[in-house]
VOLUM-622510 format. One line per 10 residues: number of its first residue (from 1); their letters; for each residue x, y, z of C-alpha. Coordinates in Angstrom, 2 decimals, always signed. Layout:
NUM> A> X:Y:Z  ...
//
This chain:
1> XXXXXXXXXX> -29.32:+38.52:+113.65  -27.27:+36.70:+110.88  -27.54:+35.44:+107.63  -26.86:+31.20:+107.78  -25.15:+29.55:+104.90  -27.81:+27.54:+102.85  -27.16:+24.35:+101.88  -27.15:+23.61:+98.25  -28.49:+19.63:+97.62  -27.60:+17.33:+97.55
11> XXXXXXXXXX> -26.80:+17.56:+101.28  -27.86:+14.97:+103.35  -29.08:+16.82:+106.63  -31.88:+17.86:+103.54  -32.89:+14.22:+103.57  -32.95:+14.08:+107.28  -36.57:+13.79:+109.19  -36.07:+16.99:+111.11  -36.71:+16.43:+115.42  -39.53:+18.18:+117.06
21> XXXXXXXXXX> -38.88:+20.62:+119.35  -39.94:+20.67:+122.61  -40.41:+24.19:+123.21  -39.69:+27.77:+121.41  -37.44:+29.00:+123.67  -35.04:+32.21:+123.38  -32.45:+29.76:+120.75  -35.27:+28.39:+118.79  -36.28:+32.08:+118.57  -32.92:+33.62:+117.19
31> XXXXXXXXXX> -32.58:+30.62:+114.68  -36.23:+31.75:+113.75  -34.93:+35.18:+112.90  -31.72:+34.38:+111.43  -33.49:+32.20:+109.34  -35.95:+35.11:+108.43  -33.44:+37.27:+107.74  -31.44:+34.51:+105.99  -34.32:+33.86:+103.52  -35.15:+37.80:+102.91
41> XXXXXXXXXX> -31.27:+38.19:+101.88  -31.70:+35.03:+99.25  -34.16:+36.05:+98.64  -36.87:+33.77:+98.76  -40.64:+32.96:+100.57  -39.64:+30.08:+102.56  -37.11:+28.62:+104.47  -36.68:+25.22:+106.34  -34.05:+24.84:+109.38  -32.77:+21.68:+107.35
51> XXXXXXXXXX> -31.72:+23.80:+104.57  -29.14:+25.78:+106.70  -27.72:+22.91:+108.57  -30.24:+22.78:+111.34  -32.02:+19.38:+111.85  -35.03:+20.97:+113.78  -38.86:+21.11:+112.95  -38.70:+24.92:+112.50  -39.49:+26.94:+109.26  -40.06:+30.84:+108.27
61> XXXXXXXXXX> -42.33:+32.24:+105.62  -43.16:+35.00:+103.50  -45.27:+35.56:+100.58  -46.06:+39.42:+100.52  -45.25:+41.53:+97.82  -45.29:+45.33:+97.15  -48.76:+45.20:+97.68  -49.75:+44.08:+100.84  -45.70:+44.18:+102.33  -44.32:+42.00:+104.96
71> XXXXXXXXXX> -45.97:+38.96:+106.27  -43.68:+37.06:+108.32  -44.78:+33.76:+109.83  -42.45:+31.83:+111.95  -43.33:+28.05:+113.13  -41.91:+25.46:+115.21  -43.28:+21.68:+114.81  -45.76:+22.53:+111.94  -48.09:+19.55:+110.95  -51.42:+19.41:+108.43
81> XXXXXXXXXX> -53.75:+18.58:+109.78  -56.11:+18.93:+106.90  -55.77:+19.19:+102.95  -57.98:+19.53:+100.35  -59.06:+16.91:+97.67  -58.99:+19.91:+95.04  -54.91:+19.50:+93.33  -52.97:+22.81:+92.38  -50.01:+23.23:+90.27  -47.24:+25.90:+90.89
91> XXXXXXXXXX> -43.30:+26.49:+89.48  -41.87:+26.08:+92.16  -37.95:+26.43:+93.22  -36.21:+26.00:+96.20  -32.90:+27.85:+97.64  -31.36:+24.25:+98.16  -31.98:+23.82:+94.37  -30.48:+27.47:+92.91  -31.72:+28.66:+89.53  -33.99:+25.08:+89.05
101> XXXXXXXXXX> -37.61:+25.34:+88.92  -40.27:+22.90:+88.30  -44.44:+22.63:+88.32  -45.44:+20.56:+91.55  -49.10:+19.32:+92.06  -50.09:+19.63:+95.70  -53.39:+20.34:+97.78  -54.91:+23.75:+96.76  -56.10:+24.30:+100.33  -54.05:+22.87:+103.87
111> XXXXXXXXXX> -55.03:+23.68:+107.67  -51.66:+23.82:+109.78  -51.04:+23.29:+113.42  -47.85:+24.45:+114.67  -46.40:+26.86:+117.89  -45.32:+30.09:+116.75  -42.43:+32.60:+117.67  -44.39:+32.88:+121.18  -44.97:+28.91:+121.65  -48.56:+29.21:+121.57
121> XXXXXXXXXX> -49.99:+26.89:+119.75  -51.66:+28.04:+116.54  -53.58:+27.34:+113.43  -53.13:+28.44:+109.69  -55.39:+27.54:+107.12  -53.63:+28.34:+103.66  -55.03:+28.20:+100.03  -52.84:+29.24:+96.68  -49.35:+30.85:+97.33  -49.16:+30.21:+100.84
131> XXXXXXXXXX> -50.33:+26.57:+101.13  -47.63:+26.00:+98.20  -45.14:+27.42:+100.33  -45.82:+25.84:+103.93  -46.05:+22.45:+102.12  -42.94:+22.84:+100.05  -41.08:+23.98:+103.81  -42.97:+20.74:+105.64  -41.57:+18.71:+103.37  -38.07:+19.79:+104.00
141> XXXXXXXXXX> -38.27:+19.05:+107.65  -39.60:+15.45:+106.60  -36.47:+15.03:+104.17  -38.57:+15.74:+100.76  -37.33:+17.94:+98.56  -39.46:+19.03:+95.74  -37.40:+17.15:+93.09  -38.75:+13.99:+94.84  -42.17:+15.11:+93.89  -41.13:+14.73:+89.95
151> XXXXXXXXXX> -41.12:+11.88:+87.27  -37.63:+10.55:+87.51  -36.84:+11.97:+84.09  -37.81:+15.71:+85.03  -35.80:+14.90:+88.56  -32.65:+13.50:+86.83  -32.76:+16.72:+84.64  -32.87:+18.92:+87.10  -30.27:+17.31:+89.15  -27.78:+17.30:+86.30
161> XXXXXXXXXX> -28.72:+21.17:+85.71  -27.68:+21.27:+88.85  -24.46:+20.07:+89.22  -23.51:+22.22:+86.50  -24.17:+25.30:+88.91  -22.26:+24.10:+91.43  -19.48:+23.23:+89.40  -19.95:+26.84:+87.64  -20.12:+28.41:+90.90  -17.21:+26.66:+92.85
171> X> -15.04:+28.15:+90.14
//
């Protein structure tokens, strides 16, 4: 395994439309663990294959904590297929977006289709946490990054904020 360089926005493979792929197959697998591995080593819950350079509908995932440890899930070609009416609000960040966070309404509840590590196909449904997460990674691999989900004002901030890191950090 290795740890991928993520890219910091604003890159423009992160406002590509990701491609499906057609099957998980031994490469789509190793990108699925680098990526895994990339995103423990951030750290952070979620990773899209757009955010380390990769224009493919793949993403990893974990929300477990001390509590209930590990709970790696790995998809290729995710979709929802169902969300809720019911809105939730979470701070989210984003490795792409270092040290910026922001609240972000989306559905409280989402039903995913996608292939996993195995390419069988397979179906999540997600509520708090976790249906933050796979929606924030979808989006990625549709060229959304959560900044576009903001007023303009709170999206300009941020972007500014961020700029300032990168300078800071080039240095």
């Amino acid at each position: 395994m290795a740890i991928l360089d993520i890219l910091v926005a604003p890159h423009p493979v992160l406002k590509k439309v990701a491609a499906p792929i057609d099957e998980v197959n031994d490469e789509i697998r190793q990108l699925m663990d680098d990526m895994m591995e990339t995103m423990y080593d951030a750290p952070g819950i979620g990773l899209a294959a757009p955010q380390v350079g990769v224009s493919k509908r793949v993403l990893v995932m974990d929300i477990g904590d001390e509590e209930t440890g590990p709970q790696p899930i790995k998809m290729a070609n995710p979709e929802i297929a169902w969300a809720s009416d019911d809105m939730s609000s979470y701070n989210e960040g984003c490795l792409s977006f270092p040290e910026q966070y922001a609240n972000v309404d989306r559905p409280s509840q989402v039903k995913i289709k996608y292939l996993d590590e195995n390419n069988v196909a397979q179906e999540l449904d997600a509520d708090g946490l976790l249906a933050t997460c796979v929606q924030h990674e979808i989006d990625h691999l549709d060229g959304v990054v959560f900044v576009d989900r903001l007023s303009s004002l709170k999206r300009n901030m941020i972007l500014r904020k961020l700029k300032k890191w990168v300078k800071s950090n080039a240095a």
